[in-house]
C-alpha positions, -999 to 999 in steps of 0.1 A, spaced: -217 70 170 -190 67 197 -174 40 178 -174 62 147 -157 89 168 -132 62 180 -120 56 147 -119 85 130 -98 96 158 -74 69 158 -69 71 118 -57 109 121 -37 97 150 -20 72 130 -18 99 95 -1 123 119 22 105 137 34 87 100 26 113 71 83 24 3 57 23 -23 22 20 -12 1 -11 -17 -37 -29 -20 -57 -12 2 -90 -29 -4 -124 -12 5 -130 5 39 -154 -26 50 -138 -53 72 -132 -88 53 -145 -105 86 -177 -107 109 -170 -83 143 -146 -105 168 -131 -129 136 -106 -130 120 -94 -131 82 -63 -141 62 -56 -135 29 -28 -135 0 -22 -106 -27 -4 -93 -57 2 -55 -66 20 -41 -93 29 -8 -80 44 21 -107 45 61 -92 66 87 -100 94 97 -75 116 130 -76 149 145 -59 164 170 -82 146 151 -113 116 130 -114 119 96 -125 95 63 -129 98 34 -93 82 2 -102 77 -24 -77 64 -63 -78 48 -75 -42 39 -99 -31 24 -104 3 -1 -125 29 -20 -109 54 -39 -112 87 -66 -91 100 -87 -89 132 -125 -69 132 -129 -60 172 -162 -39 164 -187 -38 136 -172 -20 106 -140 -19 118 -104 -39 110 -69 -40 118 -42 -59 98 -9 -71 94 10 -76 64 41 -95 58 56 -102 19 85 -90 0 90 -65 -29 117 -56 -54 126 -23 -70 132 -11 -103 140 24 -116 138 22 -154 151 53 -164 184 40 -147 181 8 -153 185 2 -113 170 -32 -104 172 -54 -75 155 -86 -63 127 -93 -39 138 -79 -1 112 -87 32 87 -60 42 60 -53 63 32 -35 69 5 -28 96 -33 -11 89 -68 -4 97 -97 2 77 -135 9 91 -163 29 83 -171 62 90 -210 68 80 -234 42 65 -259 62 39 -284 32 34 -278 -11 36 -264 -2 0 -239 23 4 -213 36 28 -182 60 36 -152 51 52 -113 46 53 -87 27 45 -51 31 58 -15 19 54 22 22 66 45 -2 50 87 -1 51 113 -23 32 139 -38 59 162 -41 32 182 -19 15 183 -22 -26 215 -22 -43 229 -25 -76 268 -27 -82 287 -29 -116 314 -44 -131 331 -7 -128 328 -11 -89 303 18 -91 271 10 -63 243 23 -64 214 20 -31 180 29 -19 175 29 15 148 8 30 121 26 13 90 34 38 54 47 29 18 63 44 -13 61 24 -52 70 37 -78 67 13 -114 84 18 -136 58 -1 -172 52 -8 -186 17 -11 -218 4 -32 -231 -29 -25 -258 -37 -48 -255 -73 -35 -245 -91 -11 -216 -107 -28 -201 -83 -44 -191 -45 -36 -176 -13 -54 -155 10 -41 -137 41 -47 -125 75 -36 -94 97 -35 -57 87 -12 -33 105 2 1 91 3 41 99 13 65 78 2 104 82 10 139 67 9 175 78 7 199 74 -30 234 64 -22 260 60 -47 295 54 -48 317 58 -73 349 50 -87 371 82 -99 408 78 -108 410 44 -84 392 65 -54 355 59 -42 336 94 -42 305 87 -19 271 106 -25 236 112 -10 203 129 -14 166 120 -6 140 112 -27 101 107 -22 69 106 -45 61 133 -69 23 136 -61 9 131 -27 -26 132 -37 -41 96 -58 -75 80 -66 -85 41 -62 -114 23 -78 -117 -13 -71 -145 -44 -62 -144 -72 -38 -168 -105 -49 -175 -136 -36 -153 -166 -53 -180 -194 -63 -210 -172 -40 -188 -183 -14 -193 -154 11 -163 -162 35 -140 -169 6 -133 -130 -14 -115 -116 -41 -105 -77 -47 -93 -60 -76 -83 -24 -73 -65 2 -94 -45 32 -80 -41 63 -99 -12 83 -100 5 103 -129 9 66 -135 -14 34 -131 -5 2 -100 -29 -25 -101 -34 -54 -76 -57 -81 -61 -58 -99 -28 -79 -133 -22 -91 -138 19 -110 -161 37 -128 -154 69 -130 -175 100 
């Protein structure tokens, strides 16, 4: 129960003290045995509406590897490293693929039965890029290194062994600054104004199986729900 305490603690810790586009989260259950290790790769398509004095469509390709460490039973801490690009459609703003990070934990919270479970997932990621997009005109436009928080509450089934089902609501803030200068009569006029996600409030429903009944080797699939739909998957193996 302590170690329950313990976590639960340090999540709204870490919510607090961080309320880009979020990412996979995969299910609150750690990929590896307590004391291993895990590594894994992933894809996720991420599409959310963002706002400043409009609200408009972000879209995002990532892709990303990352590491994890289970110190306890039911609970895991990972690092994620990849890059991302950026595309706001109703603009037509696009840039290519700039390096991010992020760092996490999930863990359990309360196990119901050997079948079922409640627990967390959650996320901080940033962009250590900035996006741009100039024009032949000399017009530029730029988002600034785009960061993000998500926490999801989720409940896991596992009917088997090899395979599990999660699911449950997130929470999530995501934020970054519009520049844009522009070219009027031969002089630049410079402008500036936040934006950050419409809705802070999402659902995720995804599964993690075994590849070939191989237990150490996984694969998760997982859908986020906004006003729009990201999708994703991560393989991992554990040591």
């Amino acid at each position: 129960m302590k170690k329950y305490l313990f976590l639960a603690a340090g999540l709204f810790l870490l919510t607090t003290a961080a309320a880009r586009a979020e990412s996979f989260l995969g299910p609150a259950e750690p990929v590896a045995a307590a004391g291993k290790f895990s590594f894994g790769s992933g894809y996720f398509y991420y599409d959310d509406t963002w706002k400043n004095n409009r609200s408009f469509s972000f879209q995002q390709d990532q892709i990303f590897a990352e590491g994890s460490y289970s110190p306890c039973k039911g609970m895991e801490v990972f690092l994620r490293l990849g890059g991302a690009d950026a595309r706001l459609p109703d603009s037509q703003f696009k840039d290519n693929f700039k390096p991010y990070s992020g760092i996490g934990a999930r863990g359990v919270f309360y196990t119901v039965n050997p079948q079922f479970n409640i627990g967390g997932t959650l996320y901080l990621d940033r962009v250590w890029s900035d996006f741009t997009e100039p024009s032949t005109s000399g017009d530029v436009a730029k988002l600034k290194a785009p960061w993000s928080a998500s926490f999801a509450v989720l409940g896991q089934w596992t009917p088997y062994k090899v395979f599990a089902l999660y699911g449950g609501p997130k929470f999530f803030y995501g934020a970054s600054t519009e520049e844009t200068r522009t070219l009027v009569n031969g002089v630049a006029v410079d402008s500036s104004r936040s934006i950050r996600t419409e809705s802070p409030v999402g659902g995720v429903l995804g599964t993690r199986f075994a590849i070939l009944g191989i237990d150490r080797l996984k694969l998760g699939i997982e859908l986020q729900f906004t006003d729009r739909v990201s999708v994703g998957g991560m393989a991992s193996y554990s040591f």
